[in-house]
ZAMARGU-4260 file (C-alpha; in steps of 0.2 Angstrom, whole numbers, plus 5000, padded with zeros to 4 digits):
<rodrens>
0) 5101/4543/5160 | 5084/4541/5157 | 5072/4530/5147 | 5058/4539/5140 | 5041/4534/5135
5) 5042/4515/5131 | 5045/4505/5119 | 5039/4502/5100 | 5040/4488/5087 | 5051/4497/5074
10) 5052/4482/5061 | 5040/4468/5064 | 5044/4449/5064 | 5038/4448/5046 | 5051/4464/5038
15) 5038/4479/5039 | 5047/4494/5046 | 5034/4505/5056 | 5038/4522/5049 | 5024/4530/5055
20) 5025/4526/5075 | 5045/4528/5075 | 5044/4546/5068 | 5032/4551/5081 | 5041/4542/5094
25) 5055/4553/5091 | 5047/4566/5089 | 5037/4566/5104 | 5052/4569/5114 | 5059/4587/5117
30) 5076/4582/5120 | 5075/4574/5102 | 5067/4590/5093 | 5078/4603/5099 | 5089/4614/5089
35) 5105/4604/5085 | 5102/4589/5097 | 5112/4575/5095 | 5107/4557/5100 | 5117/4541/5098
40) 5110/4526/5092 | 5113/4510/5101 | 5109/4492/5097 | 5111/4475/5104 | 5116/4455/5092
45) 5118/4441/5098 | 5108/4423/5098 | 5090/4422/5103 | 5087/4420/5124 | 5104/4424/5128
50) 5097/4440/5141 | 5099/4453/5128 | 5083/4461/5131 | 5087/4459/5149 | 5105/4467/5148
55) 5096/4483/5136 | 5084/4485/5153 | 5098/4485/5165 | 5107/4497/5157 | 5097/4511/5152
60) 5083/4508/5162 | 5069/4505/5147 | 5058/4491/5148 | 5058/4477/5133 | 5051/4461/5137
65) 5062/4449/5142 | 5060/4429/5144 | 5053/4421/5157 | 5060/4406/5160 | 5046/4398/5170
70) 5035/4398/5155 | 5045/4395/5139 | 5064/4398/5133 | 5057/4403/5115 | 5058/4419/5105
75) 5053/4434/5115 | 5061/4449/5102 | 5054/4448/5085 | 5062/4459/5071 | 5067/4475/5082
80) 5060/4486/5094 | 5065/4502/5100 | 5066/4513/5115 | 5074/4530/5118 | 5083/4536/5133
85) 5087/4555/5137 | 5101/4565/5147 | 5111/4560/5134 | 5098/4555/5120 | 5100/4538/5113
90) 5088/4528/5102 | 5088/4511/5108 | 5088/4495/5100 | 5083/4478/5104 | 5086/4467/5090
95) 5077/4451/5085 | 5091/4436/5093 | 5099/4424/5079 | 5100/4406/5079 | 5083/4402/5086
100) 5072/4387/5082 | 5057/4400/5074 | 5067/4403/5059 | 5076/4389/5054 | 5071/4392/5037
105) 5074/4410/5039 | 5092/4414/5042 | 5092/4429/5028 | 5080/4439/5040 | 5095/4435/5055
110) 5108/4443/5042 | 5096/4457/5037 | 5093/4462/5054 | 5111/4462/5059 | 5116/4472/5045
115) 5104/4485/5049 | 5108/4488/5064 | 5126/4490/5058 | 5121/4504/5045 | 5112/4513/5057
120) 5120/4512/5074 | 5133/4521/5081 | 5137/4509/5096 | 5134/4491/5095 | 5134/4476/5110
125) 5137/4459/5106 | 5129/4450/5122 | 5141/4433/5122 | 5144/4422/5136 | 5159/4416/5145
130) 5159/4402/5142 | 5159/4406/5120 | 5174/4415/5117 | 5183/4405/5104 | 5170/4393/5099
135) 5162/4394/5082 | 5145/4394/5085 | 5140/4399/5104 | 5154/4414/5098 | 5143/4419/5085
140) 5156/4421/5073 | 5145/4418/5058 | 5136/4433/5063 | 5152/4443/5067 | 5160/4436/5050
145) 5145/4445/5040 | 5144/4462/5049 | 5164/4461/5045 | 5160/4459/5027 | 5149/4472/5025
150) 5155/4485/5036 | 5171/4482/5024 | 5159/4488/5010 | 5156/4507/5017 | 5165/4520/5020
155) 5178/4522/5034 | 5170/4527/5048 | 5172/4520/5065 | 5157/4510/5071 | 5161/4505/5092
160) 5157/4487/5095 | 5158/4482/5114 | 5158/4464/5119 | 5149/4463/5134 | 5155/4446/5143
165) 5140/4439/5154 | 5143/4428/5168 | 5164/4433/5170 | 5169/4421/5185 | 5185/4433/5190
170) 5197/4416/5186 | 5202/4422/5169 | 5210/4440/5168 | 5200/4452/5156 | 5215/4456/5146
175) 5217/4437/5142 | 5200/4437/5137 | 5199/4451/5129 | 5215/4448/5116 | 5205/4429/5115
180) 5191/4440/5108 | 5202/4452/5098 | 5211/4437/5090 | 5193/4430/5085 | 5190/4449/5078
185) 5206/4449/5069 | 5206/4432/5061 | 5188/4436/5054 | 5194/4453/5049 | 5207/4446/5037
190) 5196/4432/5030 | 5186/4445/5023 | 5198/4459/5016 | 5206/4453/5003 | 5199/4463/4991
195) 5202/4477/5003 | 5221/4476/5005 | 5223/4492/5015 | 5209/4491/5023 | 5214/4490/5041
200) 5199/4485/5056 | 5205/4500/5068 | 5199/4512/5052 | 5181/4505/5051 | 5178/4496/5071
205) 5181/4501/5089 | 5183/4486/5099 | 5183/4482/5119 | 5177/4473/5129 | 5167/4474/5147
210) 5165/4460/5157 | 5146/4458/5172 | 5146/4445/5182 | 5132/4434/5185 | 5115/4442/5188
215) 5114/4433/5204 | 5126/4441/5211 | 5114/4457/5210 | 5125/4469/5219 | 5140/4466/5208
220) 5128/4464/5193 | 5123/4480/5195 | 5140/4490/5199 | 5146/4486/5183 | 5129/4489/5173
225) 5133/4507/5183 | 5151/4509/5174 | 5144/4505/5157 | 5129/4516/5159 | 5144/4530/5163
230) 5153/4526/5148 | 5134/4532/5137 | 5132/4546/5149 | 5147/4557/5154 | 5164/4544/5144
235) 5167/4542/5126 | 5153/4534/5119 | 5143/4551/5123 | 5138/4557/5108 | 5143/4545/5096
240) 5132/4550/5083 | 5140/4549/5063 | 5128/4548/5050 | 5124/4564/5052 | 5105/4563/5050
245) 5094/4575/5065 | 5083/4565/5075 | 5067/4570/5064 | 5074/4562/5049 | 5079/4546/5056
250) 5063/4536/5055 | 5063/4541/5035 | 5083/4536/5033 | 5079/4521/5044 | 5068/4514/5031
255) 5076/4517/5016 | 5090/4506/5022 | 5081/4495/5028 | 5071/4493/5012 | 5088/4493/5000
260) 5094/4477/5013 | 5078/4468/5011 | 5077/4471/4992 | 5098/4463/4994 | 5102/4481/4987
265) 5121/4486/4989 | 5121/4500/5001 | 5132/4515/4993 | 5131/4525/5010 | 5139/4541/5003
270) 5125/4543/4989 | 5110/4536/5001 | 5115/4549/5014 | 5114/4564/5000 | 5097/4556/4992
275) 5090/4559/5012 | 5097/4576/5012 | 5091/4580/4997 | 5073/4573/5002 | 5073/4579/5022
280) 5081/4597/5017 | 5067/4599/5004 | 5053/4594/5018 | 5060/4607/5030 | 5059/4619/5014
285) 5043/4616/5012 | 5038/4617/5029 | 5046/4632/5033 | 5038/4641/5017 | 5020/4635/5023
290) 5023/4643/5039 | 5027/4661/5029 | 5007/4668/5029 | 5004/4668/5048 | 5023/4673/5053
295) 5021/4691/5063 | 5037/4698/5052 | 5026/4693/5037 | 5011/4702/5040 | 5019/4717/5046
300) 5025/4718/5029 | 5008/4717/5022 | 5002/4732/5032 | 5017/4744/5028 | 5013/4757/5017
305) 5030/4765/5012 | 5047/4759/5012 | 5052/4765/5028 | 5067/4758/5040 | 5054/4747/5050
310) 5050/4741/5033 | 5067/4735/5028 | 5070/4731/5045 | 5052/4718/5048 | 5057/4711/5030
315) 5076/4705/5034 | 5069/4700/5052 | 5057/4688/5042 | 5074/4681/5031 | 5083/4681/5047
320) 5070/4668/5055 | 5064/4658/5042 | 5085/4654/5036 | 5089/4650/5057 | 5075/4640/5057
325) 5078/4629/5043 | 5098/4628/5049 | 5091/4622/5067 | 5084/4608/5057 | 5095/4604/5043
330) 5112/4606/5050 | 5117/4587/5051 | 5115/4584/5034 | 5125/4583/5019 | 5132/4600/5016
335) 5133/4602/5000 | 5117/4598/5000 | 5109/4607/5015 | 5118/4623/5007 | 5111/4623/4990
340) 5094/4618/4997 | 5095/4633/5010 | 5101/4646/4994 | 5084/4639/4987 | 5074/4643/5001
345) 5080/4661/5002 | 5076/4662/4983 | 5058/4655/4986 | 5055/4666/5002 | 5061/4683/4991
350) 5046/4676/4976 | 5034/4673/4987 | 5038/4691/4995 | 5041/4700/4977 | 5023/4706/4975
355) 5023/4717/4994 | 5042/4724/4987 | 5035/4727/4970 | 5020/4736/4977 | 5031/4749/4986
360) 5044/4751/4974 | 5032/4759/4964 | 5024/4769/4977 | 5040/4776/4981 | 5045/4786/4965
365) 5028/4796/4967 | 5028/4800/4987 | 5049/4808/4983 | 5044/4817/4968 | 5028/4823/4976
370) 5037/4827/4992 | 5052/4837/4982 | 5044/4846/4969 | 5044/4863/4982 | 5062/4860/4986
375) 5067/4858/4968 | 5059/4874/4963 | 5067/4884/4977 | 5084/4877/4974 | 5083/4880/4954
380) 5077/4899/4958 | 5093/4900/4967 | 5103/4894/4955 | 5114/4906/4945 | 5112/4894/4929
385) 5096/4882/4933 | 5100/4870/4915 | 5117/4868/4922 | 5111/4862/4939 | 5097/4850/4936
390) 5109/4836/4942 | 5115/4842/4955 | 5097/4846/4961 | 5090/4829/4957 | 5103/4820/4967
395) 5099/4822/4984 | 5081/4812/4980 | 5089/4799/4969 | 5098/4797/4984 | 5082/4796/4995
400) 5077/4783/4985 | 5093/4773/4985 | 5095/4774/5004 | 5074/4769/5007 | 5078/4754/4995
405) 5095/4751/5001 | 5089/4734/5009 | 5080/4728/4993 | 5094/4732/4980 | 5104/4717/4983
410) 5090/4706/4983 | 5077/4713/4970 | 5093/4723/4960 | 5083/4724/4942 | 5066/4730/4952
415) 5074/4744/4961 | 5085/4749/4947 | 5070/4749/4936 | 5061/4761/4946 | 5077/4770/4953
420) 5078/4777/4931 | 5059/4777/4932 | 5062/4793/4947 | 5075/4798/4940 | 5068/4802/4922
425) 5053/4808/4931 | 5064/4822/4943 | 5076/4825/4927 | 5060/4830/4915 | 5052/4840/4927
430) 5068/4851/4934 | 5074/4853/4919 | 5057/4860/4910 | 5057/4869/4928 | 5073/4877/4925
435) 5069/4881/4906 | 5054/4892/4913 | 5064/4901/4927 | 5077/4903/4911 | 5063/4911/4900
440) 5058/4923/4914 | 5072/4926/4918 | 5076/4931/4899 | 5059/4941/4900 | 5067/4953/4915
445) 5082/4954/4908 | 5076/4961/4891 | 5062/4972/4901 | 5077/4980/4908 | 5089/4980/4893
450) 5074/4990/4884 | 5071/5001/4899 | 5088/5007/4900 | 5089/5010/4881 | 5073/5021/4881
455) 5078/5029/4897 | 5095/5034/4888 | 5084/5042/4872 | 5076/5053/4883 | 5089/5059/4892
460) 5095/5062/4875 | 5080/5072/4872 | 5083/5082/4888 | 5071/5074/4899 | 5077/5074/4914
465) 5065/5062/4923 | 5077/5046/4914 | 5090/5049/4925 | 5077/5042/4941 | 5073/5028/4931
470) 5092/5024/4925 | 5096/5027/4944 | 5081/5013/4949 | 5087/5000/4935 | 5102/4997/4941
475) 5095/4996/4962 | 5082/4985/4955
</rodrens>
């Protein structure tokens, strides 16, 4: 596990969520950017200087400040920052502690925060201290008693909460402790679920609990930092991830739920996760289509000037790329969604295409009845009727033309039909005038003879003996 390039101020003290810096935050990572990468998103509650920056740092190794308690014991968080970790990634978040003195008057921003962090994390800490399991306030059970309501609100899907216990003095066994905790859990759970009768909390919430020693006690400290870090890296909170969002929408689906909690919006998650679909598969769109003129695919199709094989060939390459590219990019969201918007984009890619396939669909009619005019005559001169064989002769070349265009039927079908009757009237007109004319002549021999015959037969009537060489050479002719 690794942290990667800092920290950032995702939401400032005063509620402004830093859309901009977060997506290139992400964004500049590789890890996060590649095809199909999943992250998990991680975030730590509890009250204000109660070491949960300090605990983030120990874990994954990232570096948000922490309170020094030489100087001050006051806020050192405000709203949330964020860090980012690699092998596996996770999006880390360091959120703004509860209860402090700074805002008193504030406690909705408290709530807001901790039900952001809900929506949008996969795996979430509660920091809490020993010594305040079961008590009201050092227990946070306020805090817990909101996240509980809402979570009720969205769909079932299972958000893991891990209690880390800080300072655990080895007297109490952890299972004790943790049923203490789960009863707390339980009782809260039940408080707000009435109008949620079925709802049961193993449906919505994972819950366990970890127990670190005191940080004095550095080399045990860090032991069991070690075995949590595992449970991120190689156990079962490795990729945890379920909303379904790639990393390079989460800064634009971070915001929008942040802004429907500070406008006290109710958060229907189902239809907010199709509206980012919709908006982030239609980016991708967008993109993917602005990036069709300087595509190598794309300009070999400009310079073809037939409908060849390589043709066919560089234009379903260019489908083939420009469809992977956007399911590299869009296959976490929505389905339904990502489907129709990925149908779209292949409608979009074949209009922008149309004029380079309309331009050699109409090329290609000429060059085959250009190129078969020669073969057409031969095989209509060998023909024993010529009229009756104009289809037969005719086929091979609307056959020609079927095959070249075989790749363009299905998607440009009332183009290439067009032009297949366009050929096919052309080929028909001329064979059949063609066979008419070799009909004529051949009516033309055939009565030469018929009249040669008939004269030579009158003058071997007469006695002229010479007819008999030119019946004789009739029928040799």
């Amino acid at each position: 596990m690794e942290a990667q390039g800092g920290v950032i101020q995702m939401i400032t003290g005063e509620g402004d969520f830093n859309a901009p810096a977060v997506d290139v935050f992400i964004r500049a990572s590789q890890e996060f950017t590649a095809p199909h990468a999943s992250y998990t998103v991680v975030s730590i509650i509890r009250p204000q200087s109660s070491g949960k920056s300090y605990l983030l740092n120990s874990l994954f190794r990232t570096n948000f400040g922490v309170m020094r308690a030489d100087e001050n014991r006051g806020q050192t968080t405000k709203g949330i920052w964020m860090a980012r970790c690699i092998r596996p990634c996770m999006i880390i978040m360091d959120v703004e502690g509860c209860d402090g003195t700074e805002r008193e008057d504030d406690t909705l921003f408290e709530k807001q925060n901790a039900l952001f962090a809900l929506t949008v994390s996969d795996v979430i800490l509660v920091n809490m201290w020993l010594h305040d399991i079961g008590r009201q306030q050092g227990g946070n059970i306020p805090l817990l008693t909101l996240i509980l309501q809402e979570r009720i609100k969205l769909d079932p899907c299972k958000t893991k909460v891990i209690f880390v216990i800080r300072d655990y003095d080895y007297e109490t066994p952890p299972g004790i402790l943790t049923e203490k905790v789960m009863e707390s859990i339980n009782k809260i759970w039940e408080s707000v679920k009435p109008g949620h009768r079925n709802a049961k909390l193993s449906d919505y919430f994972q819950v366990s609990a970890v127990f670190l020693p005191r940080k004095c006690e550095e080399k045990a400290f860090k032991e069991k930092c070690t075995e949590l870090q595992k449970l991120f890296s190689t156990g079962n909170l490795a990729g945890s991830r379920q909303d379904k969002v790639p990393a390079s929408g989460f800064s634009f689906s971070a915001k929008g739920l942040w802004d429907n909690i500070r406008q006290n919006r109710n958060i229907n998650l189902p239809a907010y996760k199709e509206f980012v679909a919709i908006t982030m598969c239609d980016k991708i769109m967008k993109e993917i289509l602005g990036s069709l003129a300087s595509m190598q695919d794309y300009l070999h199709l400009k310079s073809c000037s037939s409908i060849t094989s390589d043709f066919n060939n560089s234009l379903q390459s260019l489908l083939d790329r420009m469809l992977a590219k956007y399911d590299e990019e869009a296959y976490m969201y929505v389905a339904n969604v990502r489907d129709k918007t990925r149908s779209n984009l292949e409608t979009e890619i074949l209009h922008l295409l149309e004029p380079i396939c309309k331009a050699m669909l109409q090329t290609l009619p000429t060059e085959i009845f250009v190129s078969s005019k020669d073969e057409i005559d031969a095989a209509l001169n060998s023909a024993r009727s010529p009229s009756d064989s104009v289809n037969i002769v005719v086929k091979p070349y609307l056959d020609k033309f079927d095959n070249s265009c075989a790749g363009l039927h299905q998607r440009y079908e009332s183009m290439v039909t067009g032009q297949h009757a366009k050929l096919e009237k052309v080929l028909v007109s001329y064979a059949q005038e063609k066979a008419n004319s070799i009909e004529w002549k051949r009516g033309l021999r055939k009565g030469f003879k018929i009249a040669t015959v008939g004269f030579a037969i009158c003058r071997l009537a007469f006695g002229d003996p010479t007819s008999l060489a030119d019946l004789a050479a009739f029928f040799f002719i």
